[in-house]
N, C-alpha and C positions, 0 to 999 in steps of 0.2 A: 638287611644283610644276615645270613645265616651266623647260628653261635653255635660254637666248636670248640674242644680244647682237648686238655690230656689230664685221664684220668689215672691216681698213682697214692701212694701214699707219703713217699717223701719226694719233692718235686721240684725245689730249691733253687737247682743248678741248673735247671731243663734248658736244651735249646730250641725246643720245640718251637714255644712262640714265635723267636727271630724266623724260622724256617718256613713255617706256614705263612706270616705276615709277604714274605718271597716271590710264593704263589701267591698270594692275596683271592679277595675276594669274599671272604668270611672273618669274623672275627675268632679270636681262639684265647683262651685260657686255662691256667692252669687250676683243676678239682684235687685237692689232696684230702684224703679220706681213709678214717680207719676203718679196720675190717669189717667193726659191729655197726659200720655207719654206711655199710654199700646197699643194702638191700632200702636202705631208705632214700640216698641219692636217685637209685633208679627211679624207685615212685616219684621224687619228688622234683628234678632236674628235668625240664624242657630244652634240652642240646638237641641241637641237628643232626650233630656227628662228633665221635668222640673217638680219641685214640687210648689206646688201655696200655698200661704197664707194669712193673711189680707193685706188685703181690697179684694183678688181680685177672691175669689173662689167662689164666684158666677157669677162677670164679664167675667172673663176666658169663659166660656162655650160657651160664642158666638163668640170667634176664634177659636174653634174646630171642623175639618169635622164632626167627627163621637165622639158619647159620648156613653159609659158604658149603660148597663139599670141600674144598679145600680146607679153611678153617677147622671143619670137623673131624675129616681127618688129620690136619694134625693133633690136635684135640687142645687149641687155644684162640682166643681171638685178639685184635690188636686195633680194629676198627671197628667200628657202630654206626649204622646210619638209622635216624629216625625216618620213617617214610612217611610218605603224604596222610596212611589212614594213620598214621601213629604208633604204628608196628615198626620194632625195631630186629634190624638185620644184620648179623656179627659177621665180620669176615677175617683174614690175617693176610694182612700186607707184608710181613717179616719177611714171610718166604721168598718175594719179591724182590724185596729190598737187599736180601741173602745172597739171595741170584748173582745183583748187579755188583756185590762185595766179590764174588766166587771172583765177577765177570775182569776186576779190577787186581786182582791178586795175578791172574792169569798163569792160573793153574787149576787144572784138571783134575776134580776128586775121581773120575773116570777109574777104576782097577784099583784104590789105592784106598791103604787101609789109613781112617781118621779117628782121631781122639778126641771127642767133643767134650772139655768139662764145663758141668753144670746140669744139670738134671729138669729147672722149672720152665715156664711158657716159652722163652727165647729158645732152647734147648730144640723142645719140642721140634719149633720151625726148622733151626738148621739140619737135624737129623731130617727131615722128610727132603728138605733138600740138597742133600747130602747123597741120599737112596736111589730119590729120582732122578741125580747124575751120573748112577754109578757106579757110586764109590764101591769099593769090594767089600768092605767091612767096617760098620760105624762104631765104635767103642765111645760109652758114656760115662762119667767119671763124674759119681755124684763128689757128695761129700765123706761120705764113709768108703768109699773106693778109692778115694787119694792116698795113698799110703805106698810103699816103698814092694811091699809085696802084689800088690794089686800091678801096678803101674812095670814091673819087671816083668811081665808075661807079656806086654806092648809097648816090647822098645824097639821095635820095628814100625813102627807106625809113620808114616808119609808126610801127614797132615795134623797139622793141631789148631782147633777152634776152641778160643775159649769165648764160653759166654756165662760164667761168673762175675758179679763185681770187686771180684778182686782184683787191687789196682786202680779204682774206678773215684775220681775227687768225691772227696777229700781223702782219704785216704789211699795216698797215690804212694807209690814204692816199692807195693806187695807184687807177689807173681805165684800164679795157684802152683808152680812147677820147676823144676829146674830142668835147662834143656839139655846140659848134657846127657840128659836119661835116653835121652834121644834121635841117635848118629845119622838116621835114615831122612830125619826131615827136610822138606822139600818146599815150604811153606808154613806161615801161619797167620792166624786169622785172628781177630781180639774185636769182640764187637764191642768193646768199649769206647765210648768217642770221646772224655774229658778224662783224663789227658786223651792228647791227640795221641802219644808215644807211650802206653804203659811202660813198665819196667817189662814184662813180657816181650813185648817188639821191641825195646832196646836191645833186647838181650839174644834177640835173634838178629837185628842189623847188627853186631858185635859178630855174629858166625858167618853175616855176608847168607842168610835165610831170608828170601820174600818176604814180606808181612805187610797186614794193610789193619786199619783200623776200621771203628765201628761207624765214622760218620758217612760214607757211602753208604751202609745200610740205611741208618739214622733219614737222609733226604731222599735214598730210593725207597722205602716203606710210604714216606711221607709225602711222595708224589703222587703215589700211587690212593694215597689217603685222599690226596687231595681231590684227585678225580672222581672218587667217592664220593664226595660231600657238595659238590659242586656241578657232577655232570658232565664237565668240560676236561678234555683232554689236555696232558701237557706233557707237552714236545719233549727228546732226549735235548734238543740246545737248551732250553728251562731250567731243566733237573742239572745239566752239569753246570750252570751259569752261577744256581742255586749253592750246587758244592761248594765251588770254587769260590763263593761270598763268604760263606760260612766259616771256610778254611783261614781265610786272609781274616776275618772278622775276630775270628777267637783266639789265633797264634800272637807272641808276645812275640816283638821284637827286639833278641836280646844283642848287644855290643859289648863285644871283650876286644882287648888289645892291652899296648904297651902302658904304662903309667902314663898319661901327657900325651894321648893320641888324640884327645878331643872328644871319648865316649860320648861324657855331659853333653856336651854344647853341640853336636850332633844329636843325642837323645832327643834334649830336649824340642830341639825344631821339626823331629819325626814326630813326636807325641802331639805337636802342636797342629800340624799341618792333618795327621789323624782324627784329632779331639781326644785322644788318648789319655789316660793317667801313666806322666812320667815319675819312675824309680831311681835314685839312686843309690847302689849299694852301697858307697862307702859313708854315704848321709842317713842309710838307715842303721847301720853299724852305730856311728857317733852319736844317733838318738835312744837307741837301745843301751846303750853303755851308760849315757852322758858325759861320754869324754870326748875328747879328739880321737884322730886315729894316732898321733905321733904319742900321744900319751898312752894309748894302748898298747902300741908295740914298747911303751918304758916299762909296763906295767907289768904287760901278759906273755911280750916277745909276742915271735912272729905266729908261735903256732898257735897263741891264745888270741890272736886277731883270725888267724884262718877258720878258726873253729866258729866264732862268732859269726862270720862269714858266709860261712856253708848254713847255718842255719838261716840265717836272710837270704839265702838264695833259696835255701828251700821253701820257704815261706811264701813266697811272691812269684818263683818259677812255677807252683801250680795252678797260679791263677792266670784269668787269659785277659788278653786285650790289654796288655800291657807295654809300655818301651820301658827297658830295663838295660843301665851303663850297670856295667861289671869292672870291677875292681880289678888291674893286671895282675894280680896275680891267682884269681880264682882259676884259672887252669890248671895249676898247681896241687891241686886234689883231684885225684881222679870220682871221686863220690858227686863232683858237683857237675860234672857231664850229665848226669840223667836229671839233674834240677833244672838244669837249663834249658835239655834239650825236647822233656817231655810234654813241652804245650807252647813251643818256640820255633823261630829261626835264626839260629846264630851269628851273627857277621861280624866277621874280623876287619879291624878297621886297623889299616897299616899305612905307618907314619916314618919318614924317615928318624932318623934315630937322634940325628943333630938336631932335629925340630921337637923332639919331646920335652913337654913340660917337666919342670922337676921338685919344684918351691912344694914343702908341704908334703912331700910324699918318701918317709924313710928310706925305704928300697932303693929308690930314684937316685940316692949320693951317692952311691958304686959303679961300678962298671955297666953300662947300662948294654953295650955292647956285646960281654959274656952273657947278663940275664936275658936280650935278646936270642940269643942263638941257644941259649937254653928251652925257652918257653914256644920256641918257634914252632918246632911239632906236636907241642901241646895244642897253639892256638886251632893249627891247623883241621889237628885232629876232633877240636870241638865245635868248628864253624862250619856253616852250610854254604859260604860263599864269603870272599874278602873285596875289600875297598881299598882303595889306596887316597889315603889325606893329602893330596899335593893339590887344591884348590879349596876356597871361600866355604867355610862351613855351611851356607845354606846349599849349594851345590853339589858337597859330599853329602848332604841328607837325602837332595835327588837322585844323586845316584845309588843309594840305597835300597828306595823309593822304586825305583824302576825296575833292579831286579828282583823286587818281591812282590810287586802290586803289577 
């Protein structure tokens, strides 16, 4: 079996391996390697084939015998293949992979002036494919051009590509830009794939703006690798089959609803039937504190439990592969929309109102009916799809199950 992996300096979070293991046929791992230690992996690493990432796809190019005209000109590589005599051969998949991101966003850089920030290897690629669609005018916006006077002379601009990792886990929240700068846009692009939703494309689905993420690039680059390293073609049914693993693989499945809707005990039968690690909020609140919750609303009131809250949401909404019950009232901050949503699917799980539990839960001894029709456009507003609990909790986990898998 060929050996293959991804070469990078912090590599941690990658999904790479999941991805290639997909296509199969080679093994793959991840090289994490600092700067003053690349010139010696090259001498000393016998890989077949390797995919390159930051810091090193532009440095790569100069231990390559032979490079792509593509590759070249863009002036970075993102593949390697070792050949038979031993000669190694750089190419860039990105622009590939960019292609099939343009091809999913479905919109046309064609006449239309784009703002790509970010200046290193990834950059590179989207601008060349950018050009060779079209676009009328490509603006690049390193780091020292993000500023308030730079960015006013292109607030007309169509398109925005970000391919910084700003936003990019762990450090999820950020967003290189604010879009009101920007009234003409038509589209944007974030080749970021963990989160699946920057704060960026939240912040454009908020204006009702297209936007797509980075993991269509992420498995079209990687098919493209693939065929590389292997010889063997694969199919477009593959590569979407591929996404579409990926996608369901890493998204968290979160549940909000009323107090007493059955969160848990649905959770938990999703997390099970997954092999999942199940969450729950209001069990990690109470382990964080080491109180109860009825003791923390004696303690801290309501808004000193909320607070505690949003930071467990935040904390566990960035990671993926998770089922996570939410507490009814986290919709109640608008701050905890983007924890939930950005590496999630939200399902509102609605419970008739006479059937809600109530034992144990403060809020629960009032009017459960006014907090219902209070919260009701919140849940809405925060879920991707709702359920209705009027059957056998194993049942309601299937119907869950069905519309997301």
């Amino acid at each position: 079996m060929k050996s293959c992996g991804l070469l990078g300096r912090k590599l941690g979070h990658s999904y790479s391996p999941a991805i290639h293991a997909e296509f199969g046929g080679y093994s793959y791992e991840l090289f994490e390697v600092e700067p003053e230690s690349l010139a010696d992996f090259f001498a000393n690493n016998k890989f077949d084939g390797i995919n390159v990432t930051i810091p090193y796809k532009q440095a790569a190019m100069e231990f390559c015998d032979e490079i792509s005209p593509t590759a070249r000109k863009i002036g970075s590589v993102n593949t390697i293949v070792r050949r038979a005599d031993g000669t190694l051969f750089g190419d860039n998949t990105d622009a590939e992979g960019f292609r099939k991101t343009i091809d999913a966003c479905e919109i046309s850089p064609e006449g239309k002036k784009v703002i790509v920030f970010g200046d290193g290897g990834s950059s590179l690629s989207v601008c060349h494919v950018l050009r060779d669609l079209g676009a009328a005018e490509v603006i690049v916006v390193g780091l020292a051009e993000n500023n308030e006077t730079f960015l006013a002379h292109h607030a007309d601009a169509e398109l925005l590509v970000n391919t910084t990792p700003v936003g990019m886990y762990p450090n999820v929240g950020e967003s290189p830009v604010t879009l009101e700068k920007f009234p003409k846009l038509c589209a944007i692009i974030d080749i970021i794939f963990n989160p699946a939703y920057t704060r960026l494309m939240l912040d454009a689905k908020e204006r009702d703006i297209p936007t797509t993420g980075g993991l269509t690039m992420l498995v079209g680059q990687a098919a493209v690798s693939s065929e590389l390293f292997t010889g063997r073609a694969v199919s477009i049914a593959k590569e979407a089959n591929v996404l579409n693993t990926m996608r369901r693989r890493m998204e968290n499945i979160i549940l909000i609803g009323m107090p007493g809707s059955g969160k848990s005990t649905h959770g938990r039968i999703i997390a099970e039937k997954l092999n999942r690690t199940f969450i729950d909020t209001d069990a990690e609140i109470e382990k964080s504190a080491g109180r109860t919750i009825p003791e923390i609303f004696a303690d801290e009131g309501e808004a000193g439990f909320r607070a505690r809250e949003t930071a467990v949401l935040a904390e566990f909404g960035k990671q993926s592969s998770l089922v996570i019950a939410t507490g009814g009232g986290c919709v109640t901050r608008p701050e905890n929309f983007f924890h939930l949503r950005q590496n999630g699917v939200v399902v509102f799980t609605e419970r008739a109102i006479s059937e809600l539990a109530t034992e144990g839960r403060p809020l629960s001894q009032g009017d459960l009916h006014a907090m219902y029709e209070k919260r009701l456009p919140m849940y809405r507003r925060f879920a991707d799809f709702s359920v209705t609990v009027d059957s056998n909790p194993g049942d309601v986990a299937d119907k869950i199950l069905k519309v997301n898998y």
